[in-house]
C-alpha positions as CSV (number, residue, x, y, z in Angstrom):
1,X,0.0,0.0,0.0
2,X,1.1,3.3,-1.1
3,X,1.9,5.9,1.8
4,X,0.4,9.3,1.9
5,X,2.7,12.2,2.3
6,X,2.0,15.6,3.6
7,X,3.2,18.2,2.9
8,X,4.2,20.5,6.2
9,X,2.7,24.0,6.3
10,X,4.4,26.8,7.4
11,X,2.9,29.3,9.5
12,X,5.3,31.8,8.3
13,X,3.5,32.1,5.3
14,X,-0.3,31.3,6.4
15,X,-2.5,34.0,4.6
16,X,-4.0,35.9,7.8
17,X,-8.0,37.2,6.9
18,X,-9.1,40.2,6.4
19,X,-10.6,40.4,9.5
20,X,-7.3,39.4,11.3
21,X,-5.3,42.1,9.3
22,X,-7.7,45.0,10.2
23,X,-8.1,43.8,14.1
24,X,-4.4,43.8,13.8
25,X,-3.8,47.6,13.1
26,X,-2.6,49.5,16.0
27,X,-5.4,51.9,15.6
28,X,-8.3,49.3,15.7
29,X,-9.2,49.9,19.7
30,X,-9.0,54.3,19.3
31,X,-11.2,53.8,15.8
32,X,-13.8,51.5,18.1
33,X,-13.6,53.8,21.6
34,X,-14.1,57.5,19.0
35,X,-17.2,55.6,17.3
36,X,-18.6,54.9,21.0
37,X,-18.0,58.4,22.1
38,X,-19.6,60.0,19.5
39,X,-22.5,57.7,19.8
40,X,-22.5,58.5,24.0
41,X,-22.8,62.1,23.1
42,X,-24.9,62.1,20.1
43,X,-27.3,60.5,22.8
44,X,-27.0,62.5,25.6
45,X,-25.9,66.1,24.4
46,X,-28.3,67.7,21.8
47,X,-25.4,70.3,21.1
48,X,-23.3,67.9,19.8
49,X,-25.8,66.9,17.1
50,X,-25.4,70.5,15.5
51,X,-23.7,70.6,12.6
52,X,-22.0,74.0,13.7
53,X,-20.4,72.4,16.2
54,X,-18.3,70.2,14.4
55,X,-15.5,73.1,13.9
56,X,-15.6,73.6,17.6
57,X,-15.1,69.9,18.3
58,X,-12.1,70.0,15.3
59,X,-10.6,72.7,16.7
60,X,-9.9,71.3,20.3
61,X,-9.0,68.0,18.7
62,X,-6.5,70.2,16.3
63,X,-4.9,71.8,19.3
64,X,-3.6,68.3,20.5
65,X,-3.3,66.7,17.4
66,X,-0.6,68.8,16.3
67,X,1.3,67.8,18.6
68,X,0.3,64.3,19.4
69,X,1.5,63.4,15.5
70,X,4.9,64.3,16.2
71,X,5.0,62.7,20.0
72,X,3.5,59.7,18.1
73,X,6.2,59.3,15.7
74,X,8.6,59.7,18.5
75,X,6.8,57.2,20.9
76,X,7.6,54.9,17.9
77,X,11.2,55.8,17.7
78,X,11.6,54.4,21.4
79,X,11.5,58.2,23.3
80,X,9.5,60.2,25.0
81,X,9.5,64.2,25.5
82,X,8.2,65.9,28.6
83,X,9.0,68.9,27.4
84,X,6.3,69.1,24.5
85,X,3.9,71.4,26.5
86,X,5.8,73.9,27.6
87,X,8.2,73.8,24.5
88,X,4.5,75.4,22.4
89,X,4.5,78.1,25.3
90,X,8.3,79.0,24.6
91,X,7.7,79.2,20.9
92,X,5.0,81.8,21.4
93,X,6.7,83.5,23.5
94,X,10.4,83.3,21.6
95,X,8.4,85.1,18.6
96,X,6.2,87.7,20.8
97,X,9.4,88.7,22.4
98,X,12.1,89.4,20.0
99,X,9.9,90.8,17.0
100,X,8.7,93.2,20.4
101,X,11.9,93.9,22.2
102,X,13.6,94.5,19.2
103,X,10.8,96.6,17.0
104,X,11.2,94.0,14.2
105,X,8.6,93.1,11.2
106,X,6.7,90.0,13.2
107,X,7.9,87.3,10.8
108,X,11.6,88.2,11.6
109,X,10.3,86.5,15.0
110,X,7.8,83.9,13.6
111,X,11.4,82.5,11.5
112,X,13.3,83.1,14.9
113,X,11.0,80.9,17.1
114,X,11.3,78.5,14.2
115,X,15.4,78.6,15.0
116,X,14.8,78.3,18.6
117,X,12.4,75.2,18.7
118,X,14.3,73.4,16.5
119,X,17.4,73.9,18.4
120,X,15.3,72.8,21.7
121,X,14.1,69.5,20.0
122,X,18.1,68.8,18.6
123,X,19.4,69.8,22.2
124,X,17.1,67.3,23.5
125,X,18.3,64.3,21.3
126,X,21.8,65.4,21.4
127,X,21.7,65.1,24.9
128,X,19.8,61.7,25.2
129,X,22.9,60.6,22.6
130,X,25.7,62.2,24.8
131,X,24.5,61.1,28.6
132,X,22.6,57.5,27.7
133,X,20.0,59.2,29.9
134,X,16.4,57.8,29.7
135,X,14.3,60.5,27.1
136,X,12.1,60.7,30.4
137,X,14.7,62.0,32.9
138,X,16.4,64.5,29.7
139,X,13.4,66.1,28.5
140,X,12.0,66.5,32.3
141,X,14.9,68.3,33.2
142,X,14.3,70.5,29.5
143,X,10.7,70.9,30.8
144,X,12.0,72.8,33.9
145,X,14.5,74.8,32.2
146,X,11.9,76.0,29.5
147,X,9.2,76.8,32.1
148,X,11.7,78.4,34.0
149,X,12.4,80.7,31.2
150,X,9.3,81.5,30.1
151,X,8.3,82.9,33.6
152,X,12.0,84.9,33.8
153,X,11.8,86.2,30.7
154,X,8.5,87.2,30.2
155,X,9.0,89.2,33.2
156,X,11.7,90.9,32.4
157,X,10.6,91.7,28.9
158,X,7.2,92.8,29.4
159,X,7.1,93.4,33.0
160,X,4.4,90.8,33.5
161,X,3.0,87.3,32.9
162,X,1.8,87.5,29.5
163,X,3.8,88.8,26.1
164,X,2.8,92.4,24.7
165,X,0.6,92.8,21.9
166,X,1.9,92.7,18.8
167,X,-1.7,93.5,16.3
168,X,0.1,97.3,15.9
169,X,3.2,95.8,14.3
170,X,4.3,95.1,10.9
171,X,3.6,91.7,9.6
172,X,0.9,90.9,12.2
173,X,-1.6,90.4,9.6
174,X,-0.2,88.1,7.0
175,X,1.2,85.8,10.1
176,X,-2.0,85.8,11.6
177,X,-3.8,85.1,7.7
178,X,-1.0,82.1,8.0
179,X,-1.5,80.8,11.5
180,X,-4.9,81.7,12.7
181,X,-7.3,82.1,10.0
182,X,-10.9,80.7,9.8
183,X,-12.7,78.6,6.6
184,X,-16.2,78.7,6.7
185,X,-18.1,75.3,4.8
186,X,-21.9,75.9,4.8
187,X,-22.4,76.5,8.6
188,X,-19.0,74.8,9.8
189,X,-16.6,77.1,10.6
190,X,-12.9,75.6,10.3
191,X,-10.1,76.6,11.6
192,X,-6.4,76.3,9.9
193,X,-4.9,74.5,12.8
194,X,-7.6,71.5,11.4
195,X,-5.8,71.8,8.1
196,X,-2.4,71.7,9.0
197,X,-3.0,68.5,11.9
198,X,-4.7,67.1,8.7
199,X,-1.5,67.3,6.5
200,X,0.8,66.3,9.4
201,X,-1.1,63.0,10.1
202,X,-1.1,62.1,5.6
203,X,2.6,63.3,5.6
204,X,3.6,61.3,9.0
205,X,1.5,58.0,7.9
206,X,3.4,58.1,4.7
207,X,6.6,58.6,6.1
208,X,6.0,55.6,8.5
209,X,4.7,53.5,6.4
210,X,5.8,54.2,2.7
211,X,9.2,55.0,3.6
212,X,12.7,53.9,4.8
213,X,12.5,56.4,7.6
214,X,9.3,54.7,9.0
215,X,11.4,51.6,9.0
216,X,14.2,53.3,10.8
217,X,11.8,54.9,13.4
218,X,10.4,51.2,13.5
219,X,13.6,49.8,13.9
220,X,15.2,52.1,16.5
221,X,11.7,52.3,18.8
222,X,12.0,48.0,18.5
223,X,15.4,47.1,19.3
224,X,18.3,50.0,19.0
225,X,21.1,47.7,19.2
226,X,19.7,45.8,15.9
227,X,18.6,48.6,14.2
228,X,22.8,50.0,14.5
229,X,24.0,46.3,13.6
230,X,22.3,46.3,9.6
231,X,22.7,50.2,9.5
232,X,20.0,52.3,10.5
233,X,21.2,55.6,11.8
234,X,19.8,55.3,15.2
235,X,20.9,58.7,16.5
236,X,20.4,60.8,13.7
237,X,16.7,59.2,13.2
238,X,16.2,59.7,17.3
239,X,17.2,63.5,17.0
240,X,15.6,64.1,13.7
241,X,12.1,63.1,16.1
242,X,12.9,65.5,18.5
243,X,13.1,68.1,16.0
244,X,10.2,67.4,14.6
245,X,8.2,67.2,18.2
246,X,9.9,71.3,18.0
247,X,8.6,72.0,14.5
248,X,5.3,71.0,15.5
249,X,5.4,73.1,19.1
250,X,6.7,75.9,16.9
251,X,3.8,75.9,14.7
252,X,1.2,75.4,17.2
253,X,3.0,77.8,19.3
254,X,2.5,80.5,16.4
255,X,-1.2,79.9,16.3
256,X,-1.5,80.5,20.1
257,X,0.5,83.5,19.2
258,X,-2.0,85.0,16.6
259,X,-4.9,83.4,17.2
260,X,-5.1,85.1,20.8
261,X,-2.6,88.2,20.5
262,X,-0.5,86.9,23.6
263,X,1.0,84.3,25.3
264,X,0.6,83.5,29.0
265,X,4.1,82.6,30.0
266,X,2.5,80.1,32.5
267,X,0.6,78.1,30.2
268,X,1.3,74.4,28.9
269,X,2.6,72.3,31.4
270,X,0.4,69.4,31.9
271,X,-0.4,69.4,27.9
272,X,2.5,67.0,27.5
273,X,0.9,64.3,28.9
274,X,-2.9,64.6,27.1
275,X,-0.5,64.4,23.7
276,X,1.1,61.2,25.1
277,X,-2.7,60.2,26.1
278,X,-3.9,60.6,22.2
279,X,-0.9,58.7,21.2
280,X,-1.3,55.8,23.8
281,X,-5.2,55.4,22.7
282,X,-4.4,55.7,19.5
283,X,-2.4,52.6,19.6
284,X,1.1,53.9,20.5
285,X,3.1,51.6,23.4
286,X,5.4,52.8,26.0
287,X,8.4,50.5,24.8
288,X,8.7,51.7,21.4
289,X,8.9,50.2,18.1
290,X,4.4,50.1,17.7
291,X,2.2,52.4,16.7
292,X,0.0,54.5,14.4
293,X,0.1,58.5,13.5
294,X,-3.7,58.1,12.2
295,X,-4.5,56.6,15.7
296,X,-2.9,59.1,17.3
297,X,-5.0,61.8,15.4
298,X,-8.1,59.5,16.5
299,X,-6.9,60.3,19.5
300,X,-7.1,63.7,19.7
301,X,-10.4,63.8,17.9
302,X,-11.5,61.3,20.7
303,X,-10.1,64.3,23.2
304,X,-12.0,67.2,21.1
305,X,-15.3,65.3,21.4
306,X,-14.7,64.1,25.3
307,X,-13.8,68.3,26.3
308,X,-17.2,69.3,24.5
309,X,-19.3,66.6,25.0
310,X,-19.3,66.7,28.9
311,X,-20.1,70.3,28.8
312,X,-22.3,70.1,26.0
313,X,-24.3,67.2,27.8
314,X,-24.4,69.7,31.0
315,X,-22.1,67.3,33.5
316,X,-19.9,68.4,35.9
317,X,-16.2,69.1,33.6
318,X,-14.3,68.0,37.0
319,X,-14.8,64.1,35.7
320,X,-13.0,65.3,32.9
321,X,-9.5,64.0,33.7
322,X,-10.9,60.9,35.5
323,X,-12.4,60.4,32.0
324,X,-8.5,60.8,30.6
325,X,-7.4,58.6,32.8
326,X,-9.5,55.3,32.4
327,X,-9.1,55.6,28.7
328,X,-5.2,55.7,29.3
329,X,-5.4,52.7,31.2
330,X,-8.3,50.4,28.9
331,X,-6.3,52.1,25.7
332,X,-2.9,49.9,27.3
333,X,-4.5,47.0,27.6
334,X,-6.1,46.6,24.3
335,X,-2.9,48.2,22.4
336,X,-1.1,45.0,24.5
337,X,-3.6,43.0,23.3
338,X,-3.5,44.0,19.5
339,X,0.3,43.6,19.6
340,X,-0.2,40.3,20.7
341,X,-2.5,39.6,17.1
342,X,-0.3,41.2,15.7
343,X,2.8,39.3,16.5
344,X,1.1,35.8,16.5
């Protein structure tokens, strides 16, 4: 009698579904918890249901999701940056204060800032490079300095807690056209900031995924000492990330700017921690190497529509951090979960 051989499968090469593949994307568990939130406060807050009040909810969102793109990216890349919050108010203030000081055309400061939060995001890799430091203990000690300076400065420039107005001097008006102009759609009023966390979330989802950068920010986030062994530029890729967390605190820093005429030198610290929030629901880990941009923007929206909703649905705002908190914690567990799928 003839045997029978089989041939051994290999579940290297097993085709996953469909269903597997999608449940498998880091952003799966923010897509699922924005889709219940909406619904929650379609319910329960008749505000929400306006269709005028989708610009306010975008803009909110927009306000983190500037910035939780970029601390996204560099979650990936295997870093944190406690800095981020403050780092927006220094901006703001880096512009207000030398284009006032020093009587010049406003975009002589707008490009200035630019200089000066780019140097803050390569300071901070530089030094993570240099010391071997954990990005948590560097960028805390960067947080200090920075809101050290924006109180000290601000009071020795203006005198007070808040930057001088700068709507009298030249260039206001094309900067503010730039950074703080309004699009109205039927009854939706949009703001720019909506349009430029828009473009940030394509361009960084393209960059992660469609190029070899995204694989180097993969690789250095998983395993540094790998990534340096087939030639990924570890420390360039890590500092390039904290450059980019600056570029986007300069340009939300900018709207603040001329969007509200001032900056309060006080403002920002906490914020850091809502952008790592948006980026942890959004399917981000704390070890590196996993993650999504466009779950991080989910994030935010999730944010934007959690702010309003509780005070559009009349509830008391103090639950609002409480709120923050147990979606930090159920966001861990199901991005731990997904990884899991993902690897098996």
């Amino acid at each position: 009698m003839a045997s029978v051989t089989t041939t051994p499968t290999d579940d290297r090469v097993a085709t996953r579904s469909a269903a597997a593949l999608f449940l498998g994307r880091p952003e799966v568990g923010a897509l699922i918890a924005a889709i219940a939130v909406a619904v929650l406060f379609f319910a329960v807050a008749p505000a929400f249901r306006h269709l005028a009040n989708v610009g306010t909810i975008l803009y909110g969102s927009s306000a983190i999701g500037i910035m939780a793109v970029a601390v996204a990216l560099l979650m990936i890349g295997g870093e944190f940056d406690l800095s981020a919050g403050v780092a927006v108010t220094t901006s703001g203030l880096a512009a207000a204060h030398i284009a006032w000081y020093f009587s010049l055309n406003v975009w002589v400061g707008v490009f200035l800032a630019l200089v000066v939060s780019l140097a803050i995001g390569a300071f901070n890799g530089w030094l993570l490079y240099k010391t071997g430091l954990p990005s948590f203990l560097v960028t805390l000690g960067t947080f200090f300095v920075l809101q050290g300076v924006n109180l000290a400065v601000t009071r020795i420039v203006t005198g007070g807690v808040s930057s001088n107005s700068l709507n009298d001097m030249s260039g206001f008006n094309s900067a503010k056209a730039v950074f703080a102009t309004n699009l109205t759609i039927g009854p939706v009023t949009i703001n720019i900031t909506v349009i430029y966390w828009a473009v940030l979330t394509i361009l960084g989802t393209w960059l992660l995924l469609r190029t070899k950068y995204g694989n180097w920010i993969f690789a250095s986030g998983g395993d540094s000492s790998a990534a340096r062994a087939v030639g990924v530029p570890v420390t360039a890729t890590k500092i390039a990330l904290f450059m980019f967390v600056g570029f986007c605190a300069w340009l939300l820093g900018m709207h603040m700017l001329f969007n509200y005429n001032n900056v309060q030198s006080g403002q920002g610290v906490g914020n850091e921690f809502i952008y790592i929030i948006a980026a942890v629901i959004g399917g981000c880990i704390l070890t590196g190497g996993y993650g999504s941009v466009v779950g991080a923007t989910v994030g935010a929206l999730i944010f934007g529509m959690t702010q309003l909703g509780i005070t559009y649905a009349g509830w008391d705002p103090d639950w609002f951090k409480t709120f923050l908190g147990v979606m930090l914690i159920l966001a861990t567990l199901v991005n731990l979960y997904v990884k899991k799928k993902a690897d098996a």
